[in-house]
C-alpha positions as CSV (number, residue, x, y, z in Angstrom):
1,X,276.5,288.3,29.5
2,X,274.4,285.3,31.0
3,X,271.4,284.4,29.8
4,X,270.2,284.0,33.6
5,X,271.1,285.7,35.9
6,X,273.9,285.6,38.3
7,X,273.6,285.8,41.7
8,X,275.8,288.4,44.1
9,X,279.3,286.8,44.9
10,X,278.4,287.8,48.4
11,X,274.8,286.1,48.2
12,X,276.0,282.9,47.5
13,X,276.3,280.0,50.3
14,X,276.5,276.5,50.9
15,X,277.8,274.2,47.5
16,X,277.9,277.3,45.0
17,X,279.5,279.2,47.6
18,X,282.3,276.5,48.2
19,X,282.3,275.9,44.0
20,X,282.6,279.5,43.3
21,X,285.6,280.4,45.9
22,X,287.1,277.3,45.2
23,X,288.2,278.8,41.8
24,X,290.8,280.5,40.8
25,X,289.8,284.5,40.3
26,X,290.8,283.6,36.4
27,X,288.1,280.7,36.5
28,X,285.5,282.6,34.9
29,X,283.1,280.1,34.1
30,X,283.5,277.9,36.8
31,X,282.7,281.4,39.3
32,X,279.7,282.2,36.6
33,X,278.2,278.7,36.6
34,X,278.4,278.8,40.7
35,X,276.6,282.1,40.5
36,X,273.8,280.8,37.5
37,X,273.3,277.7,39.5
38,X,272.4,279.8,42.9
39,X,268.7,279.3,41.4
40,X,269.2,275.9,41.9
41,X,272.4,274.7,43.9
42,X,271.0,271.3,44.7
43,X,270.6,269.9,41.1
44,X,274.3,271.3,40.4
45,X,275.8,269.7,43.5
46,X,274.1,266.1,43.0
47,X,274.7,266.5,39.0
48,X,278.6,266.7,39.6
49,X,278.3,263.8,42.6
50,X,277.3,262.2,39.6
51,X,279.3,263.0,37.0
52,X,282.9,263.4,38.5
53,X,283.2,259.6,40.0
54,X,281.7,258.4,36.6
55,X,284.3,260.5,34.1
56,X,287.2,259.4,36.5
57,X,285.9,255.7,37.8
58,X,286.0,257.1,42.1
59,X,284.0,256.4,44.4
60,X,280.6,255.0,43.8
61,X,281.7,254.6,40.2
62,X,285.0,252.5,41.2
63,X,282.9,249.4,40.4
64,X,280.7,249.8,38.5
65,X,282.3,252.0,35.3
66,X,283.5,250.0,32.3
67,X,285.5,252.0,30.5
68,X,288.8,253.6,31.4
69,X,289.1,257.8,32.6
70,X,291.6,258.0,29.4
71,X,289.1,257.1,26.9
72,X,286.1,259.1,28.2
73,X,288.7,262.2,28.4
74,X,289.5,261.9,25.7
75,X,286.1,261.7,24.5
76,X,284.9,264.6,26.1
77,X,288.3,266.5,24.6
78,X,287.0,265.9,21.2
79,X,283.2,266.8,21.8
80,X,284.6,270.4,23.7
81,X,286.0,271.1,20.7
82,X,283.3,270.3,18.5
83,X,281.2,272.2,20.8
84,X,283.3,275.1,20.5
85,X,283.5,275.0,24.3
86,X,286.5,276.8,25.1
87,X,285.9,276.4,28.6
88,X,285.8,272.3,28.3
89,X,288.7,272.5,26.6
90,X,290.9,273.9,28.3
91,X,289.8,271.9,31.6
92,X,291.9,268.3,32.4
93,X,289.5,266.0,34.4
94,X,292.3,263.4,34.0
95,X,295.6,265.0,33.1
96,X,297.2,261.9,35.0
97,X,296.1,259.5,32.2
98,X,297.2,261.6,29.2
99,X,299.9,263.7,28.1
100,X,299.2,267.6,27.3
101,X,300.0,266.6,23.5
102,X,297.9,264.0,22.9
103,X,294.7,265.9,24.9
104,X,295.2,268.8,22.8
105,X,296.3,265.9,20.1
106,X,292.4,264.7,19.9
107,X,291.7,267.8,18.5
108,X,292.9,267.0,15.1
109,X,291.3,265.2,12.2
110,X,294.6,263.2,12.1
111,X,293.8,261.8,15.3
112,X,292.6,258.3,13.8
113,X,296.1,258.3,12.6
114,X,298.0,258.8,15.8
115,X,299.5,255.6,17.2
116,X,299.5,257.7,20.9
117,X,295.8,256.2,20.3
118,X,294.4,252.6,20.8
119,X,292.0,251.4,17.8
120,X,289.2,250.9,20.7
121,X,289.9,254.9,21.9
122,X,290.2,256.0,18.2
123,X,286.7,254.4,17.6
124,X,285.0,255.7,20.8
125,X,286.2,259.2,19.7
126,X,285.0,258.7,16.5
127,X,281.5,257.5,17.6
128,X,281.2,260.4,20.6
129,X,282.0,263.2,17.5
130,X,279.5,261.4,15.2
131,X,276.9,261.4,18.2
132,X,277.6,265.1,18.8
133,X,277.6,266.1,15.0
134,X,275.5,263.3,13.1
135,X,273.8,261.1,15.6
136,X,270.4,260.3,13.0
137,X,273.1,258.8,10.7
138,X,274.3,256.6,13.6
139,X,273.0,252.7,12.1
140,X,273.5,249.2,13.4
141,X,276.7,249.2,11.2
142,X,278.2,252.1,13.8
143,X,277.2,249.6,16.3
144,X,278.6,246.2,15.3
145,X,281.8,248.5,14.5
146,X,282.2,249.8,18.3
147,X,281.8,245.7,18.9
148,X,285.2,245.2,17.6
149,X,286.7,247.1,21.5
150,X,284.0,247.2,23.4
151,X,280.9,245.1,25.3
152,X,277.4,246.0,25.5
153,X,277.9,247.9,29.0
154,X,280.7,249.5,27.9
155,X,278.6,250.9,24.7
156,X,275.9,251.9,26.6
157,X,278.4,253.9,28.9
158,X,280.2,255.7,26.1
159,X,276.8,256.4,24.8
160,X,275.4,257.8,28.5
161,X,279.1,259.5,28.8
162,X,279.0,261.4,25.4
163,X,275.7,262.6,25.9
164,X,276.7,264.3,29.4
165,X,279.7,265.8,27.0
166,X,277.6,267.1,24.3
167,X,275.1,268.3,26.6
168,X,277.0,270.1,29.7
169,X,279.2,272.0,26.7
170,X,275.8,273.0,24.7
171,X,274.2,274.4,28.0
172,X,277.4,276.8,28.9
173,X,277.2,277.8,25.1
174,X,273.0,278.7,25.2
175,X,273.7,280.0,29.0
176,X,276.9,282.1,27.7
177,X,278.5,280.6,30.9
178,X,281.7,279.8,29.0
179,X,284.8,282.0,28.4
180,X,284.6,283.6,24.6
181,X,287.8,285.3,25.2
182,X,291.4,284.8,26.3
183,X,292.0,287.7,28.9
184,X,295.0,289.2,28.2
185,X,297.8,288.6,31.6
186,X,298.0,291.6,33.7
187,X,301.3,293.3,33.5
């Protein structure tokens, strides 16, 4: 049950509206998230015109972002899963960039071992876990490490990137706005 409450399917209009029929009826959380946010639709709609074009490098973003969709997914892949955020993890924000096996491939602690990995997207995956489960250990040594693959702007975005990741996941989980159970298939 959500910890705010959800608005009437039939009561919704405008962006939630649009989000929450836009899903499919199995898309629990996307529908439940469209219903939470009815309190709120703006901040939702301009929070995703945000984040979308910055996690795939569209639009506004095109530009601008410094690193590449693959390594942000598979950032955010690895800081769903640390999360526990079934729902994040089971969504593909840029299934064109990587293969089924290595998205779900992240998930493993034998990941830094996988040569289906770059050394610079082993290392931002390491740093976005150790932000989402150690970040007061983080020192300048983590730092000058990250140096090795990537720039100042590309740090800061990894940095500004993770932090959406570990905090988007962490509201569904507070919110109870994620799935915490396969359905079973209807027969």
């Amino acid at each position: 049950m959500a910890r705010l409450p959800l608005a009437e399917e039939t009561d919704l209009d405008g962006f939630v509206k649009d989000l929450h029929d836009g899903a499919s009826e199995g898309d629990w959380s996307t529908r439940h998230v469209a219903r939470v946010f009815d309190a709120h639709p703006e901040f939702l709609e301009q929070y995703l015109a945000f984040y979308y074009p910055w996690h795939s490098n569209a639009e506004e973003a095109e530009d601008a972002a410094r690193l590449a969709p693959r390594t942000k997914e598979l950032m955010r892949l690895r800081i769903a899963k640390l999360n526990g955020c079934q729902t994040c993890a089971a969504a593909r924000l840029a299934a064109d960039s990587i293969p089924e096996d290595e998205a779900i491939g992240v998930w493993d602690d034998d990941f830094r071992d996988n040569p289906s990995y770059s050394p610079a997207e082993r290392a931002a995956v390491e740093f976005a876990e150790r932000m989402a489960v150690d970040h007061h250990a983080i020192g300048d040594a983590d730092i000058e490490a990250l140096r090795e693959h990537y720039d100042d702007a590309q740090i800061l975005e990894l940095m500004m990137m993770a932090g959406q990741y570990i905090g988007f996941g962490r509201m569904l989980a507070i919110l109870q706005l994620e799935t915490v159970a396969c359905p079973l298939p209807a027969r």
